[in-house]
C-alpha positions in Angstrom: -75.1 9.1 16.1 -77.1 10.8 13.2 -80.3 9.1 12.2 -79.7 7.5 8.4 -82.2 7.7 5.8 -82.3 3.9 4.9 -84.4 1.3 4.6 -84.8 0.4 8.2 -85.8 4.1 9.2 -89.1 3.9 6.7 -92.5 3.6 8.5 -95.4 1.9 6.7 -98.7 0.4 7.2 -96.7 -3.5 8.5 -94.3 -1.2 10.8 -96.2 -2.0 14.0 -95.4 -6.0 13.9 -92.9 -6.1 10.9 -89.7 -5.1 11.5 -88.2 -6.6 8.5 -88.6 -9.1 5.4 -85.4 -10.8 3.9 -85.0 -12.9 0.4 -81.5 -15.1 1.7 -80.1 -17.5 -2.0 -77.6 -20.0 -1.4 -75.6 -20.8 -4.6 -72.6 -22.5 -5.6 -70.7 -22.1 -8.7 -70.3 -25.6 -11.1 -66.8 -25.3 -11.7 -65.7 -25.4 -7.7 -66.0 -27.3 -4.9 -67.7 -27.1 -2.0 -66.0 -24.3 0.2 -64.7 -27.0 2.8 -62.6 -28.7 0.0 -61.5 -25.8 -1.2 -57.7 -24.3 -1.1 -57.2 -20.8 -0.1 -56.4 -19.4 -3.5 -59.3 -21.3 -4.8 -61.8 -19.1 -2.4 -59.5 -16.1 -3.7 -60.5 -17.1 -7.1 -64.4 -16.9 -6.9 -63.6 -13.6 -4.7 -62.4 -11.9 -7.8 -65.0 -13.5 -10.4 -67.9 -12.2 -8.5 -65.9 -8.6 -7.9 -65.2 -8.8 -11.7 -69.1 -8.6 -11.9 -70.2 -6.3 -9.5 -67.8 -4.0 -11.0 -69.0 -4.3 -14.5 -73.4 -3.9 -14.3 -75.4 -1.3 -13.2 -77.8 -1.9 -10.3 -79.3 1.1 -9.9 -79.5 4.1 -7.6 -77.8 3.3 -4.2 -77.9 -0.4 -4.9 -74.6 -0.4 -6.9 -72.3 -3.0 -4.5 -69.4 -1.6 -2.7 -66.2 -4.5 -2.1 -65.6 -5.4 1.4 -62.5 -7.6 2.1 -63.4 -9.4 5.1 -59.4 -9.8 6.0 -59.4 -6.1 6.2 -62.1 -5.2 8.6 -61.3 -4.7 12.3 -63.0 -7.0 14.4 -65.5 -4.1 15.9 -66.6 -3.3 11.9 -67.6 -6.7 11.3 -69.5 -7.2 14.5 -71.5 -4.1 13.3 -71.8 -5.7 10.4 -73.7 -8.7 12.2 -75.6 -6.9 14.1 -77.4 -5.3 11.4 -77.5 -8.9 9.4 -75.8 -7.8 7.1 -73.4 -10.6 7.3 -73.4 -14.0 9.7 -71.9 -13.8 12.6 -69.6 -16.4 11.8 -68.4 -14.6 8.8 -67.9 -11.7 11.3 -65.7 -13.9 13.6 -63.7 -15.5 10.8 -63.1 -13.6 8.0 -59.9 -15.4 6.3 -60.7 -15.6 2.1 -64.1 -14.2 3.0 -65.7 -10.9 1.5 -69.1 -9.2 1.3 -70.7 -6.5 -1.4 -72.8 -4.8 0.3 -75.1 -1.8 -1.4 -75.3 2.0 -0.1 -78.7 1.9 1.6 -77.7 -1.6 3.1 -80.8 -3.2 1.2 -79.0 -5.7 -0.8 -75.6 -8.0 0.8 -74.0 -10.4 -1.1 -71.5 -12.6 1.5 -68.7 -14.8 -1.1 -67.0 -18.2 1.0 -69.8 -18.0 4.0 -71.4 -21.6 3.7 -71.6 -21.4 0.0 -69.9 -19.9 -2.6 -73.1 -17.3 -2.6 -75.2 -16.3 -0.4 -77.1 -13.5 -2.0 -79.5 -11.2 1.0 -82.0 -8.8 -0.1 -83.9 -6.6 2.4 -87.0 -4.7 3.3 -89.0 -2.9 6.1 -92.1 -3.8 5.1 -94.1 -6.9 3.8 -93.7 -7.0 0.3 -91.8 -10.5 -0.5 -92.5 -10.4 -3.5 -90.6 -7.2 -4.3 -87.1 -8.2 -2.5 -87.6 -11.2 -4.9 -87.8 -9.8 -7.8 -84.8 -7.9 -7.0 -82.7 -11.1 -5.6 -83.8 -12.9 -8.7 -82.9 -10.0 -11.0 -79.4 -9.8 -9.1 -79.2 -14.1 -9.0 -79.7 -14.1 -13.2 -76.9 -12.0 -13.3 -74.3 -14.1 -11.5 -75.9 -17.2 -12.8 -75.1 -16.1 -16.3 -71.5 -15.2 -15.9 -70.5 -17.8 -13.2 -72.9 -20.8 -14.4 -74.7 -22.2 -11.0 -74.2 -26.0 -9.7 -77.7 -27.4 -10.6 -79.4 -30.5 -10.8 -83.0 -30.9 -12.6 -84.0 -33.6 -10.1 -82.4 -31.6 -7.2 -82.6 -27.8 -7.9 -79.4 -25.9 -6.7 -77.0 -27.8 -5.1 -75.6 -26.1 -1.9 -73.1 -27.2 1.1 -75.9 -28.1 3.4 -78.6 -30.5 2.4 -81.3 -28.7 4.0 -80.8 -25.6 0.8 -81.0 -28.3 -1.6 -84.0 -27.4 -4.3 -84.6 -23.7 -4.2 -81.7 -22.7 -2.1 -84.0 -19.9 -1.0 -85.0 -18.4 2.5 -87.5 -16.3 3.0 -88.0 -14.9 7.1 -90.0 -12.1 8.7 -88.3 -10.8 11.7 -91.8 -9.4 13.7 -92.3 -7.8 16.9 -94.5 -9.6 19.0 -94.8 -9.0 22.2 -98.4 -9.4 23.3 -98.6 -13.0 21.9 -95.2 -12.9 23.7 -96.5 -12.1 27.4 -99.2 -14.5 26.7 -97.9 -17.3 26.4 -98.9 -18.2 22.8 -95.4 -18.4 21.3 -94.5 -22.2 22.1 -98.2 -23.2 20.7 -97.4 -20.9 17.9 -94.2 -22.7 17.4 -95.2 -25.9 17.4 -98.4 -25.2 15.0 -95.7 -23.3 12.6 -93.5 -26.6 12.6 -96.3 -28.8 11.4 -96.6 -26.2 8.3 -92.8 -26.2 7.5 -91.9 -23.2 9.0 -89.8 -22.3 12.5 -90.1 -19.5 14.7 -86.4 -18.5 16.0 -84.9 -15.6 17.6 -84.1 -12.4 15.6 -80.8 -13.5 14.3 -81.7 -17.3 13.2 -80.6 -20.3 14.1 -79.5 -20.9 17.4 -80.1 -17.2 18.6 -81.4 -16.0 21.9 -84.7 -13.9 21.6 -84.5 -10.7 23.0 -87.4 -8.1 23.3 -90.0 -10.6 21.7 -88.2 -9.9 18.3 -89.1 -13.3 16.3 -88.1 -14.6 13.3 -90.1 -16.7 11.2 -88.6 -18.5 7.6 -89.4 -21.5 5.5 -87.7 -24.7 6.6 -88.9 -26.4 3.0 -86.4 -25.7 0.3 -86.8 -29.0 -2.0 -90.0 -30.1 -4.1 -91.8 -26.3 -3.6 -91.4 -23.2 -5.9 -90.4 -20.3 -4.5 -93.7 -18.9 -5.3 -95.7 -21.2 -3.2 -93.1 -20.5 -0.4 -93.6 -16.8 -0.5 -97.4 -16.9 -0.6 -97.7 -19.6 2.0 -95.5 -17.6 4.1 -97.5 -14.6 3.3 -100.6 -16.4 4.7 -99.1 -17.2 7.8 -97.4 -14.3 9.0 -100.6 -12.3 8.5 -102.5 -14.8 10.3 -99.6 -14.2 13.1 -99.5 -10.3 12.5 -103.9 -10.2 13.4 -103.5 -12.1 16.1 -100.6 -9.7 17.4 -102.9 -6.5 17.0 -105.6 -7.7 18.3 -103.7 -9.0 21.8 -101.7 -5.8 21.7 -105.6 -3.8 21.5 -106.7 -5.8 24.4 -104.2 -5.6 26.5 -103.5 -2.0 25.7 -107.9 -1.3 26.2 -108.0 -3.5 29.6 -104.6 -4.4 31.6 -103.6 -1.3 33.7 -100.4 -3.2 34.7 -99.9 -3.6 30.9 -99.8 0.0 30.6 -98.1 0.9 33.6 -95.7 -1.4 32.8 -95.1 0.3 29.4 -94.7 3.7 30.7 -92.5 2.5 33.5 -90.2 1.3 30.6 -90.4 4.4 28.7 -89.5 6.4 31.8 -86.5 4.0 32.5 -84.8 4.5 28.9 -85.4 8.0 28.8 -83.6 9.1 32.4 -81.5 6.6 32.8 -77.4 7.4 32.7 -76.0 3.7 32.3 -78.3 1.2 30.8 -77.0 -2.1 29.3 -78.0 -3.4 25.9 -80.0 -6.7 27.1 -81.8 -4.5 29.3 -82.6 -1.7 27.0 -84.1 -4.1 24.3 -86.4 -5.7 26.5 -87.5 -2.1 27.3 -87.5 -0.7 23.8 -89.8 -3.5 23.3 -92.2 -2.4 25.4 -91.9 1.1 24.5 -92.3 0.3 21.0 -95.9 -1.4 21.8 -97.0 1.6 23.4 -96.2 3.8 20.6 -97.9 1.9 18.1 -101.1 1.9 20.7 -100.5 5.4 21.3 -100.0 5.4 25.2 -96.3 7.1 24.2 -96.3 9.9 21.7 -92.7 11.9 23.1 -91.2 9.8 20.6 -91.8 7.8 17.6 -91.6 4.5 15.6 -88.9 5.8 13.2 -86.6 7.0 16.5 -87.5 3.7 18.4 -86.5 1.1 15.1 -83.4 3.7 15.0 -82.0 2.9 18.1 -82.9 -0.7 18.3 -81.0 -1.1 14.7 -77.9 1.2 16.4 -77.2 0.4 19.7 -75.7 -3.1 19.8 -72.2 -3.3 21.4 -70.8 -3.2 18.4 -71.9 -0.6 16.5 -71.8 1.8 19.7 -67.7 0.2 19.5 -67.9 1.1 15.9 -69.0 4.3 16.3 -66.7 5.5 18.3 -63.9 4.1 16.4 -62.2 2.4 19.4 -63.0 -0.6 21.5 -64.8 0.3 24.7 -65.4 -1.8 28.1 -69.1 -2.3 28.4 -69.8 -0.2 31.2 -68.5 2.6 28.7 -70.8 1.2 25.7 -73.5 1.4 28.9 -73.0 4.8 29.8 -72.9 6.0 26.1 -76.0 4.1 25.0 -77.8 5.7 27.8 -76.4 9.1 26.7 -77.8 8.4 22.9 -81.2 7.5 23.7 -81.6 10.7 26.2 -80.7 12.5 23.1 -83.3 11.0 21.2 -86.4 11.3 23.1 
């Protein structure tokens, strides 16, 4: 695997806790139903309007979308898809009348028939909201002017599931946080995050596991607030969340011994291992990651760690090697990328 110059790969000032910011629209177009009350061909039909338009504008330098037939993807493709959220892993796992645009440096994916019509994803490394918004907006305008939106001006955009209603926008933050992780702050945190309209969940949304303290955090409010107000009160939080992180991470880092030996125990354990399993690896790459940021760890660095957190689900390992593999093969191959890493 050869290290990609995209988005994920860039290091800034947010890189310790943020791993990612995403701008996720749901829209539906007015002269269709809802997807569950659609026919086959009808889901063909919007498939070709919003291809007809993609084709047809200019988006700029590596953001132009490429057409993705969800019907022809192998199964081990569309997993890697998922795994970089790029697409839902329900899209992933039934792609019939589905498709996905997705741009060249994997910033911008537009999934068609997912829960609605549209669901239009912009992404970032960093924490500038308001940039991926401007871009989804720019990128929404454009549909919205050729395929005319379902809209109320009570409601806002109308969407499958009631919860989208008003905005149809959701704006997360997948962070790293592992010190407020290990101490025992994240169901306080959770609770205190509910009360404000947002939720905490684990790195791929609703319903997912967390692994390696990666959290998500996004909006839960869609109806009665402008998407303004939702970016900057989300903005407020997460930096709240992102102090408290550093400043648990500088203590522990500063005064815990085990804390640190447990970090260079994990870094040893990635780095000579010869079979290493991927639930096990990002609970260790976790760790690893912390002690780069607090400079216990300097044989490798932040870009190489996000790299190989972004690249070494089973899938993508699967994908990579063009075939599907039993996962004591993905194992011993995962191990045999990292070593070449560090």
């Amino acid at each position: 695997m050869n290290k990609k110059n995209n988005w994920f790969y860039n290091i800034n000032k947010d890189s310790d806790v943020v791993m990612s910011s995403r701008i996720r629209l749901a829209r539906n177009i007015k002269n269709f139903k809802f997807l569950n009350r659609l026919s086959s061909e009808e889901k063909q039909k919007i498939i070709l309007q919003v291809k007809d338009i993609f084709e047809n504008i200019n988006l700029g330098k590596d953001k132009n979308l490429k057409f993705i037939d969800m019907n022809k993807v192998s199964n081990i493709s569309a997993l890697s898809l998922a795994e970089r959220h790029l697409i839902s892993y329900d899209m992933a796992t039934k792609p019939k009348d589905r498709a996905v645009f997705l741009s060249e440096d994997e910033t911008i994916s537009v999934m068609v028939n997912e829960e609605d019509h549209i669901r239009l994803q912009v992404f970032s490394n960093n924490f500038d909201i308001y940039d991926i918004y401007n871009q989804a907006q720019k990128i929404d305008s454009l549909l919205d002017e050729r395929l005319k939106y379902s809209f109320d001006s009570e409601l806002g955009y109308l969407t499958e599931c009631i919860t989208n209603i008003g905005t149809g926008m959701r704006v997360s933050v997948l962070l790293h946080l592992l010190a407020l992780d290990r101490c025992g702050a994240i169901n306080k945190l959770s609770n205190t995050l509910s009360k404000m309209g947002f939720i905490i969940r684990g790195s791929f949304g609703e319903g997912s596991e967390v692994k390696g303290a990666f959290y998500q955090i996004s909006n839960q409010v869609t109806l009665g607030l402008s998407e303004t107000t939702v970016i900057e009160n989300l903005k407020s939080v997460v930096s709240q969340i992102m102090a408290q992180e550093r400043a648990t991470r500088s203590s522990l880092i500063k005064n815990d011994i085990n804390f640190q030996d447990t970090i260079m125990r994990a870094f040893g354990v990635i780095k000579y291992s010869k079979v290493i399993n991927y639930e096990e690896f990002i609970e260790l790459a976790s760790l690893v990651r912390v002690g780069i940021c607090g400079n216990l760890i300097t044989e490798i660095d932040l870009k190489t760690i996000n790299y190989l957190i972004n690249n070494l689900g089973p899938a993508n390992i699967s994908n990579n090697q063009q075939s599907e593999l039993l996962a004591f093969d993905r194992d011993i191959i995962r191990a045999a990328v990292i070593s070449q890493n560090i």
